[in-house]
C-alpha positions in Angstrom: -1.3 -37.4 -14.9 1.9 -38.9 -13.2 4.4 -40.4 -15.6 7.9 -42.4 -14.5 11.5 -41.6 -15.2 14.3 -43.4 -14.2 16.7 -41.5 -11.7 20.0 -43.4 -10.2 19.2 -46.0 -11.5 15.4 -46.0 -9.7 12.1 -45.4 -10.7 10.4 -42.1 -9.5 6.9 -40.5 -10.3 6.6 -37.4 -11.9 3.7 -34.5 -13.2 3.7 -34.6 -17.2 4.3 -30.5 -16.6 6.8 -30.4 -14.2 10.4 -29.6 -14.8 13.2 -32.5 -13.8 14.2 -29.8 -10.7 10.4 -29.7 -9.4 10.1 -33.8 -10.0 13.2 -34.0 -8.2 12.3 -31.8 -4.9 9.2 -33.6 -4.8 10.7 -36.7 -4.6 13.5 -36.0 -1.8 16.4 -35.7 -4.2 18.8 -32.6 -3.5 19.8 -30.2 -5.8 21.8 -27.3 -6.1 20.7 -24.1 -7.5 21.6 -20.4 -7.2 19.9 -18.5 -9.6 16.6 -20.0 -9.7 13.9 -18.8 -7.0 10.6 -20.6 -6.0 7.2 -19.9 -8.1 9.3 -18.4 -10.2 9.6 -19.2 -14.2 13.5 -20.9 -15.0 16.1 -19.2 -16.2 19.2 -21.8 -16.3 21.9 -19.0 -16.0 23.8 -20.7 -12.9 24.2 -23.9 -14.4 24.4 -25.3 -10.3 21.5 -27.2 -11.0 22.9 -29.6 -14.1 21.8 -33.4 -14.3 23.1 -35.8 -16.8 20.4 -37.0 -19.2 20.7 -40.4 -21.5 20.6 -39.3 -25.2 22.0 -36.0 -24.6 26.0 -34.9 -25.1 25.9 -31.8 -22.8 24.6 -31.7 -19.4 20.9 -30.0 -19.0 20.0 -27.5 -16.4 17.7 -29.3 -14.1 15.3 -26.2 -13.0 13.8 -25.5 -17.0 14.3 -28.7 -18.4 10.7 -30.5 -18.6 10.3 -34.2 -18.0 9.4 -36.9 -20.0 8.4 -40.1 -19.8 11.2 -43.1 -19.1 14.0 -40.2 -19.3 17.0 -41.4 -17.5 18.6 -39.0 -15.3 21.8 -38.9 -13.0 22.1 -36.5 -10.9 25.6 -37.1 -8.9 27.5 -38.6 -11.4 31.2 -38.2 -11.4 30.7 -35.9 -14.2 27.8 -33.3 -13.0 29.6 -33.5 -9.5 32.6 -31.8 -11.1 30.8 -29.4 -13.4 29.1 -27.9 -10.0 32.6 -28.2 -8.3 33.8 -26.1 -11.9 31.2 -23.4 -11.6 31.8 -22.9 -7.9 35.9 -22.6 -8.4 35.1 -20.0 -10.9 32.5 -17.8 -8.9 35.1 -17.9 -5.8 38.1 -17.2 -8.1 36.9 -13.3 -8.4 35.4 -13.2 -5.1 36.6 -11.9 -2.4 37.9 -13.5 0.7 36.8 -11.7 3.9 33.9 -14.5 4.8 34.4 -14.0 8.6 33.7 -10.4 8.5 30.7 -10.6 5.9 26.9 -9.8 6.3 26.0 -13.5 5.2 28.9 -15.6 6.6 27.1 -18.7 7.8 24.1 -18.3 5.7 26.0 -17.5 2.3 24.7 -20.0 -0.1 27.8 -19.7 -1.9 29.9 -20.7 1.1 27.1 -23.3 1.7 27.8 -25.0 -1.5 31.6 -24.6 -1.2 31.3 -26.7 1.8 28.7 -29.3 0.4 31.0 -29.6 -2.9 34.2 -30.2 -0.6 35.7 -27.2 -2.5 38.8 -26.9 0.5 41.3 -25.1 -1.9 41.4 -22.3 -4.4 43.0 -23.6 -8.1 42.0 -20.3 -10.1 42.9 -17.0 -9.1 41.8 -13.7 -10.4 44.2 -11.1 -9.0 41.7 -8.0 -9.8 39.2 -8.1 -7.8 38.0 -4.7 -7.9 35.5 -3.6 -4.3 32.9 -1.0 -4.9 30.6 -0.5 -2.4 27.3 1.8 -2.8 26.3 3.0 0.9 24.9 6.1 -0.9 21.3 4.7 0.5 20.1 5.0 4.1 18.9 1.7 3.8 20.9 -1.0 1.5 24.7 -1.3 0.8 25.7 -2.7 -1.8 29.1 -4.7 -2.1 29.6 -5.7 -6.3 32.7 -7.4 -5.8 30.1 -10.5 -4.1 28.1 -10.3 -6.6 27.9 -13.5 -8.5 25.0 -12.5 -11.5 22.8 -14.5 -10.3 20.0 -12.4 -11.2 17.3 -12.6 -8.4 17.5 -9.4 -7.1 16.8 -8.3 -10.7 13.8 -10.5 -10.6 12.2 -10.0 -7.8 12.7 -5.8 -8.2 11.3 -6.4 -11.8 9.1 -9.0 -11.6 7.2 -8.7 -8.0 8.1 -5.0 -7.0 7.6 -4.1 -10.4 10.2 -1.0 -9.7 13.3 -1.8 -11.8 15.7 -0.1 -10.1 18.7 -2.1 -10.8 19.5 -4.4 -14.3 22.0 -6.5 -15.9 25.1 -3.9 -17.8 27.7 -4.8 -20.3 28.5 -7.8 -21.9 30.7 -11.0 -20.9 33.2 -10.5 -18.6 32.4 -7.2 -18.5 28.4 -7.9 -17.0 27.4 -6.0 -13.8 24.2 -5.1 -11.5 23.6 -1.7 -11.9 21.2 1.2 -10.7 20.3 3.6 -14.0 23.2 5.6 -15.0 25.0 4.1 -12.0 24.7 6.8 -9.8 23.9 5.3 -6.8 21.0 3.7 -4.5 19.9 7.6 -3.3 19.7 8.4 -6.6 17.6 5.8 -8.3 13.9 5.1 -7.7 15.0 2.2 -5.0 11.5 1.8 -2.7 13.9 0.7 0.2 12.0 -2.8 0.8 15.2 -5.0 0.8 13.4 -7.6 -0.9 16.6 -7.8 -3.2 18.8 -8.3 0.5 16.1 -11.4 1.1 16.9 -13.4 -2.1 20.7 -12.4 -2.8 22.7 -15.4 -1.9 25.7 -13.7 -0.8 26.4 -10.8 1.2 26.5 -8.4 -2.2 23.2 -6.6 -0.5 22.7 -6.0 2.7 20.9 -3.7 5.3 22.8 -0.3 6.6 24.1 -1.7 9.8 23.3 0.8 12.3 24.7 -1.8 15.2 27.6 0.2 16.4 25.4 3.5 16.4 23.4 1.2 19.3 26.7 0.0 21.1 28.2 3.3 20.9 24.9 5.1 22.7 25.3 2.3 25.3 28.5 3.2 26.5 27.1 6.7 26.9 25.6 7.0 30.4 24.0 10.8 29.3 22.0 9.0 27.0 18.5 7.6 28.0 18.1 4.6 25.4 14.7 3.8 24.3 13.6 0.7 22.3 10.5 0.0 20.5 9.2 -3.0 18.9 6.8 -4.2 16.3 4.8 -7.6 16.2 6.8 -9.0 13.4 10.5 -8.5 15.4 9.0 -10.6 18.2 7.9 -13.7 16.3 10.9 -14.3 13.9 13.4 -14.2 16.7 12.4 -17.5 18.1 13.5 -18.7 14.5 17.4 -18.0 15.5 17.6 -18.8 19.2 16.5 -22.6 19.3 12.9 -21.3 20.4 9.6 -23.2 19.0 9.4 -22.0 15.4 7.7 -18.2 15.1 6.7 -18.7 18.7 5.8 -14.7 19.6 8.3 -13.7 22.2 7.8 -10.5 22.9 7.5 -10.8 26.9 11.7 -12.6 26.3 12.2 -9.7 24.2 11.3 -7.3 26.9 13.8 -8.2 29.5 16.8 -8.6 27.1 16.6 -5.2 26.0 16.4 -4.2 29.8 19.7 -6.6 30.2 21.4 -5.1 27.4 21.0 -1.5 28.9 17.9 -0.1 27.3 16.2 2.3 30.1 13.1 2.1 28.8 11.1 -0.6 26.7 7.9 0.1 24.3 5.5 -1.7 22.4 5.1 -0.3 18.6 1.9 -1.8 18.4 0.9 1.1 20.4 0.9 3.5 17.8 -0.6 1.2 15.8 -3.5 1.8 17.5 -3.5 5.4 17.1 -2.4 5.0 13.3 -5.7 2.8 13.0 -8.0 5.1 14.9 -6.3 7.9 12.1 -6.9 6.5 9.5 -10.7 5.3 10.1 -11.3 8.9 11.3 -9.5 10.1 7.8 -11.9 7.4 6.0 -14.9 8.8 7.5 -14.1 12.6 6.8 -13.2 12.1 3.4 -16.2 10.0 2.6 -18.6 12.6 4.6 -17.0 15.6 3.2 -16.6 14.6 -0.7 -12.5 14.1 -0.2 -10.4 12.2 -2.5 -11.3 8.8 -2.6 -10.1 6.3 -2.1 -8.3 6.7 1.3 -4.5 5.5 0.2 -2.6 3.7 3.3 0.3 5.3 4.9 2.1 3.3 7.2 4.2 0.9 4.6 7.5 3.5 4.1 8.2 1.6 0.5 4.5 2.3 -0.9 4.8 6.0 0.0 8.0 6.5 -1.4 6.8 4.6 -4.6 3.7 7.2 -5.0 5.2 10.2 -4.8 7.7 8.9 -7.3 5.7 7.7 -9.9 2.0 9.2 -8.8 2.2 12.3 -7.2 -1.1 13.3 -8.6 -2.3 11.0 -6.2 -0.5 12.0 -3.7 -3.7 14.0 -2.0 -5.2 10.3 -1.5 -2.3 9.3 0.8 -3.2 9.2 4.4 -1.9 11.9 6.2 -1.2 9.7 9.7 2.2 8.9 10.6 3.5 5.5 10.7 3.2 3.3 13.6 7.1 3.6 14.5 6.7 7.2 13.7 3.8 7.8 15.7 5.1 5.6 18.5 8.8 7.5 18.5 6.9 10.7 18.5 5.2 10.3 21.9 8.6 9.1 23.4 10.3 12.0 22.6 7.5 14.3 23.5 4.3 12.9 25.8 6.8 10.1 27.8 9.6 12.6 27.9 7.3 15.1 29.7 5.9 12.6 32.1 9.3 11.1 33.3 10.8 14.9 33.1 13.5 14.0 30.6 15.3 16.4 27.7 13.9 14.7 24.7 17.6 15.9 23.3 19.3 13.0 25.7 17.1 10.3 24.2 18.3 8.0 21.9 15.2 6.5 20.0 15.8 3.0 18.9 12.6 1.0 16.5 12.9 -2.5 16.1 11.8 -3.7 13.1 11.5 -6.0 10.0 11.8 -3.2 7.2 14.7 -1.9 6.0 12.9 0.8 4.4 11.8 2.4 7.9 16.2 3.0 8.0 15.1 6.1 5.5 11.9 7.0 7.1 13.8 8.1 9.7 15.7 10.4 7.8 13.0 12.3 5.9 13.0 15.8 6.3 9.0 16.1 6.7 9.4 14.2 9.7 11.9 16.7 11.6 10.9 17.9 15.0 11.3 21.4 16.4 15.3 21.8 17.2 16.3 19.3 15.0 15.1 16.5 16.6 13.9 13.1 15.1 10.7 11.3 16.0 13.4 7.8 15.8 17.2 8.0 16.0 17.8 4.6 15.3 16.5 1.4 13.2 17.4 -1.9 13.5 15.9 -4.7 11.3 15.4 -8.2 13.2 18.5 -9.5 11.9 20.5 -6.4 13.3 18.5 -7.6 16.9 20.1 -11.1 16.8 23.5 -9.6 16.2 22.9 -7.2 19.0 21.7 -10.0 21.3 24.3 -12.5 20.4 27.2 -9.6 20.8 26.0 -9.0 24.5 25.7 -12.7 25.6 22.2 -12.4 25.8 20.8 -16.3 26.5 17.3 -14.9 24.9 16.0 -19.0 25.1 16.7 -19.3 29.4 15.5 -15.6 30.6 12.1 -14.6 32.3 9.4 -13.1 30.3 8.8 -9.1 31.3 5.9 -6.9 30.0 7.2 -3.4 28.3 7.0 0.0 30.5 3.6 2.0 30.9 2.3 4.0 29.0 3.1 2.2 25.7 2.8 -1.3 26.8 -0.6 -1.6 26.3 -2.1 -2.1 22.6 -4.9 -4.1 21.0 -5.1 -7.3 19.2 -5.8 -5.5 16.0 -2.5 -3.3 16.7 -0.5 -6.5 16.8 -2.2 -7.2 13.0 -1.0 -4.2 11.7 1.9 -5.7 10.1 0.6 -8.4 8.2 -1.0 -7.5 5.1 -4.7 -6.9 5.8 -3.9 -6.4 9.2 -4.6 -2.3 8.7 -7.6 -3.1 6.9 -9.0 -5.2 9.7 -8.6 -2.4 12.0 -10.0 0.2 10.5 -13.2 -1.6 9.7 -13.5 -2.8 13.6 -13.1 1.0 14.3 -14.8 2.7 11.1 -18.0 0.4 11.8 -17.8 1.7 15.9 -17.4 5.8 14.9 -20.7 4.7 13.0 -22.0 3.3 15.7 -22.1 -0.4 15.1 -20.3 -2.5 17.5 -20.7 -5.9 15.9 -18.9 -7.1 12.6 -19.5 -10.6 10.7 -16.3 -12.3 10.9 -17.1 -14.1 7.9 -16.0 -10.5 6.5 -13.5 -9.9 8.4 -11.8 -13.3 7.9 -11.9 -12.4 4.0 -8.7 -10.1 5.6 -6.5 -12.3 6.5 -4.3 -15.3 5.5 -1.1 -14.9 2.8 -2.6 -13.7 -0.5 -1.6 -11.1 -2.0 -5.0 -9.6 -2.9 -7.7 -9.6 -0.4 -10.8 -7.6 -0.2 -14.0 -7.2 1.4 -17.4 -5.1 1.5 -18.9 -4.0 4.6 -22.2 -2.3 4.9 -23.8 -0.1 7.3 -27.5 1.5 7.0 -27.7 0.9 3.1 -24.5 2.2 2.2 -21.7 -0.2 0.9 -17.8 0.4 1.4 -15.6 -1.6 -0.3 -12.0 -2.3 0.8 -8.9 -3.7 -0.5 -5.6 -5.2 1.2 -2.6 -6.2 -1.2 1.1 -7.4 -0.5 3.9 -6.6 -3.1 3.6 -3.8 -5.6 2.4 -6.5 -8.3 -1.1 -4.9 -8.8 -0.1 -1.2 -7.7 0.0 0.1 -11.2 -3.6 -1.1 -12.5 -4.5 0.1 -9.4 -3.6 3.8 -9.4 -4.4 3.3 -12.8 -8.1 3.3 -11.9 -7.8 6.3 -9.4 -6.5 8.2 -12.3 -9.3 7.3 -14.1 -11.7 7.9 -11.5 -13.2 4.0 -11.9 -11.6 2.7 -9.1 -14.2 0.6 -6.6 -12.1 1.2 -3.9 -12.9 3.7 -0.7 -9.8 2.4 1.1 -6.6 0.4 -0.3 -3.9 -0.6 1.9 -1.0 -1.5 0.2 2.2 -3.2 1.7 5.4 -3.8 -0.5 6.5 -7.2 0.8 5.1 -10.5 0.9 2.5 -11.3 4.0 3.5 -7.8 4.9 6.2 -6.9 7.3 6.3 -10.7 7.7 8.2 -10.8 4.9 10.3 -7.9 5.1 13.5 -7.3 4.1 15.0 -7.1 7.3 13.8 -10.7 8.2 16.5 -13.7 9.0 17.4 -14.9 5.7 14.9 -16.9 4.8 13.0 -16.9 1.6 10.8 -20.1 3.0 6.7 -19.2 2.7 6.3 -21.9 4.9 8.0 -19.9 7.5 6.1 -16.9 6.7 2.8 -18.6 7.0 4.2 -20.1 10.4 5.0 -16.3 11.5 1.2 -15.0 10.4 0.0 -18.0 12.5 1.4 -16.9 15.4 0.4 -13.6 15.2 -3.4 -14.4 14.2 -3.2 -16.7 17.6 -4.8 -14.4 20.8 -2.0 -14.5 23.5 -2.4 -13.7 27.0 -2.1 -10.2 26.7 -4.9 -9.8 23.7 -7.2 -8.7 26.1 -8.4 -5.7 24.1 -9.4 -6.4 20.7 -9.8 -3.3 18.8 -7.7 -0.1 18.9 -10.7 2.3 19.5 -11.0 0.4 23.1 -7.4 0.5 24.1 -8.0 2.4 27.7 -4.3 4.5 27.3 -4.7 5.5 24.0 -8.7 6.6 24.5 -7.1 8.9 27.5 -3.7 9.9 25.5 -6.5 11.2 23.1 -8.6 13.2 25.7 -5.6 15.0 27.9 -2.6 15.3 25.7 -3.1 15.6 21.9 -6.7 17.4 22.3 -8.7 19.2 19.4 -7.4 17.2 15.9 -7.5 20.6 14.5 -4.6 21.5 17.1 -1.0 22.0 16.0 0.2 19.6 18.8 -1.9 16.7 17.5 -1.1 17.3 13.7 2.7 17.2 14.4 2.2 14.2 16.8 0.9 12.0 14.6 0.2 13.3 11.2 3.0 14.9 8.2 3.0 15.4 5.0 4.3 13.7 1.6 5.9 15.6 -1.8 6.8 14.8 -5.2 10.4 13.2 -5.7 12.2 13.3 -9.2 14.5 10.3 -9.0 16.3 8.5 -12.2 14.5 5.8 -13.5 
């Protein structure tokens, strides 16, 4: 039921359980916050978000103070104008002044509110400012001297991710963000999925840049720079570049990398393919041959990290195909290499990329190739992209689309899904049901698949026999669901799990913004058949079918286990 309160002076509707915040947004009235995060319950530590309220002597924090009826509320009185302008003077007094060289500058919303406030001169001062900065991890850095307590990394680690890895310390002036026994990102059970870098409002998080490593093998004209792509990369640039909102341009993409000085330009959704033929081939042996059940997903670098921290009994149920980068960096360095009669040791592998935590999937030691050499060199999340493009005067918005180079410019509809969360799923049924030998799927099922919840499932059926699947995004159900594996009562025969929201969609090395509007805008786009969608499924991708008959051979061969499969082991972190 809608009640009314009286706000400036002007009477507005409101729910009887909303908060004054929520009645406010709805309504078209501004205010600021920095602690408080959408869908999320209140916690009033900021203060940013204070109204002034008839009947009560101290101002109320807008975001968890409920509504009633005929309350009279201003909300940019003299008073609550200066109490923001109060809070913002003392979060800038002990923060540090080097804007023009931060992560965030222009997207800080500290700086933001600065600016909005008309804060244009410092009155307090704290002199000991102390810097430390964590760059222990392959993927996050971690600057405390921005920090400003605001607590959403906390929450969202906690609360959605359900990992923990970093919590409030001390007391008073003395508070802090800190991993356990603050000994570093490496050290703590950090999953790598930068959903903390997404929701921190100032640069205190951010990705390990890895820009200069780029600009530095540019210069180098022994090098043979390689760049690979995924779906996600290619429909959240449009986002920063004046381009139609989450438009997919992948073909734009193609020729900037060729004008910034890449030699050779390849579609990631490539390996998807292969890591969805893998893992419906994996499905099928394990459920034929009694195998553990059910089959765990492998290409999310967060969600394998998190099992073989906390459940490396399960760790046999892990798939054991590569990632699509992984897969797709592998053939570069070995079946392209040979074909264009180039030392694999004079490429530079680049994956582009919205996950941060693909930065340390790079780096893991079961991944090594013979002589030291890595199936990727390099990783750069979206937002390193736009930097890159912006740095070398790239005009992404006026340039002629391109397609990528042979072999890997060819890959499926499904492959483009592989991101999203679901998207596996999808494919593996399409090419599960055909190594069965059905060739037509209800929709109606597969449809079940897709969209922005974080728990999907489905049941398909073939000659009797049931096989039930589930999709989820975030790590919010993981532990109820490894739970049941344990206990041996899980309905599952495959679960694919992915650590951020909508998938990679949502992944931490996104342009900041937290918007699920956006989000859904980007899964849109990639659910939308394009021009070059011409195949469907992975298992008829023409390459990939002949990639499988004259290069990798037998699956039993060492050549195809190294190519696209490894291996996973326990690791004993600090919790």
């Amino acid at each position: 039921m809608d009640i009314n309160i009286e706000v400036n002076n002007k009477t507005i509707q409101a729910k009887r359980d909303d908060t004054i915040l929520t009645a406010l947004q709805r309504n078209g009235i501004k205010i600021p916050t920095l602690c408080n995060i959408q869908n999320f319950s209140p916690t009033g530590a900021c203060r940013m978000c204070v109204v002034e309220l008839e009947g009560k002597e101290n101002l109320v924090p807008a975001c968890s103070y409920p509504v009633s009826e005929w309350m009279k509320i201003k909300t940019h009185s003299n008073r609550v104008i200066r109490a923001r302008q109060t809070i913002i003077e003392m979060l800038l007094a002990n923060h540090p002044d080097d804007c023009l060289y931060c992560s965030k500058n222009g997207s800080c919303e500290l700086q933001n509110l600065a600016k909005e406030l008309h804060i244009d001169e410092r009155h307090l001062i704290d002199k000991d400012i102390k810097q430390q900065i964590d760059q222990s991890s392959p993927s996050i850095t971690y600057d405390t001297s921005k920090c400003i307590l605001c607590s959403r990394c906390v929450r969202i680690c906690e609360e959605v991710q359900h990992v923990s890895t970093i919590d409030f310390c001390g007391r008073g002036n003395s508070s802090s963000i800190k991993t356990a026994m603050d000994r570093g990102f490496n050290l703590s059970n950090c999953i790598f999925c930068g959903q903390c870098i997404r929701v921190c409002p100032t640069g205190a998080l951010h990705e390990r840049n890895q820009l200069n490593e780029v600009l530095e093998a540019l210069q180098d004209s022994a090098n043979t720079l390689v760049a690979q792509y995924d779906s996600t990369a290619a429909v959240s640039l449009s986002e920063s570049f004046g381009i139609r909102m989450a438009k997919n341009i992948s073909g734009l993409l193609n020729n900037a990398l060729r004008k910034i000085g890449f030699d050779a330009i390849f579609d990631s959704g490539f390996g998807a393919d292969l890591a969805i033929i893998e893992h419906a081939s994996e499905l099928q042996e394990r459920i034929e041959e009694n195998k553990p059940l059910p089959l765990l997903s492998s290409t999310c670098p967060s969600w394998v990290k998190y099992v073989e921290q906390w459940y490396p009994d399960l760790i046999p149920h892990l798939s054991a195909c590569k990632s699509p980068q992984l897969i797709t960096g592998s053939l570069i360095k070995n079946y392209w290499a040979q074909q264009e009669g180039i030392n694999a040791k004079n490429i530079v592998s680049v994956a582009i990329t919205s996950c941060t935590a693909k930065k340390f999937e790079i780096q893991r030691e079961e991944v090594m190739q013979k002589g030291g050499l890595t199936d990727v060199d390099i990783v750069l999340t979206t937002r390193e992209l736009i930097e890159l493009l912006r740095i070398t005067g790239i005009d992404i918005a006026n340039i002629n689309e391109e397609s990528a180079d042979t072999p890997m410019n060819t890959r499926s509809f499904t492959g483009k899904l592989i991101d999203t969360g679901g998207g596996l799923t999808e494919g593996v049924i399409r090419t599960f049901a055909h190594n069965l030998g059905y060739s037509e799927q209800d929709e109606s099922i597969i449809k079940q698949l897709r969209g922005l919840k974080n728990h999907k499932e489905t049941t398909i059926t073939f000659n009797e026999t049931s096989y039930h699947l589930g999709a989820f995004s975030t790590l919010e159900k993981a532990r109820s669901i490894m739970a049941q594996i344990q206990d041996n009562t899980s309905p599952y025969h495959m679960v694919e799990m992915m650590t951020c929201v909508g998938g990679c969609l949502g992944g931490g090395g996104q342009p900041f913004n937290t918007d699920l509007k956006l989000i859904k805008a980007r899964l849109k786009s990639l659910y939308k058949p394009e021009s070059f969608d011409m195949i469907n499924t992975a298992y008829q991708n023409p390459i990939v079918n002949e990639l499988y008959e004259n290069y990798l051979g037998d699956r039993t061969t060492e050549k195809y286990k190294r190519m696209l499969h490894t291996r996973y082991k326990q690791r004993n972190v600090l919790l």
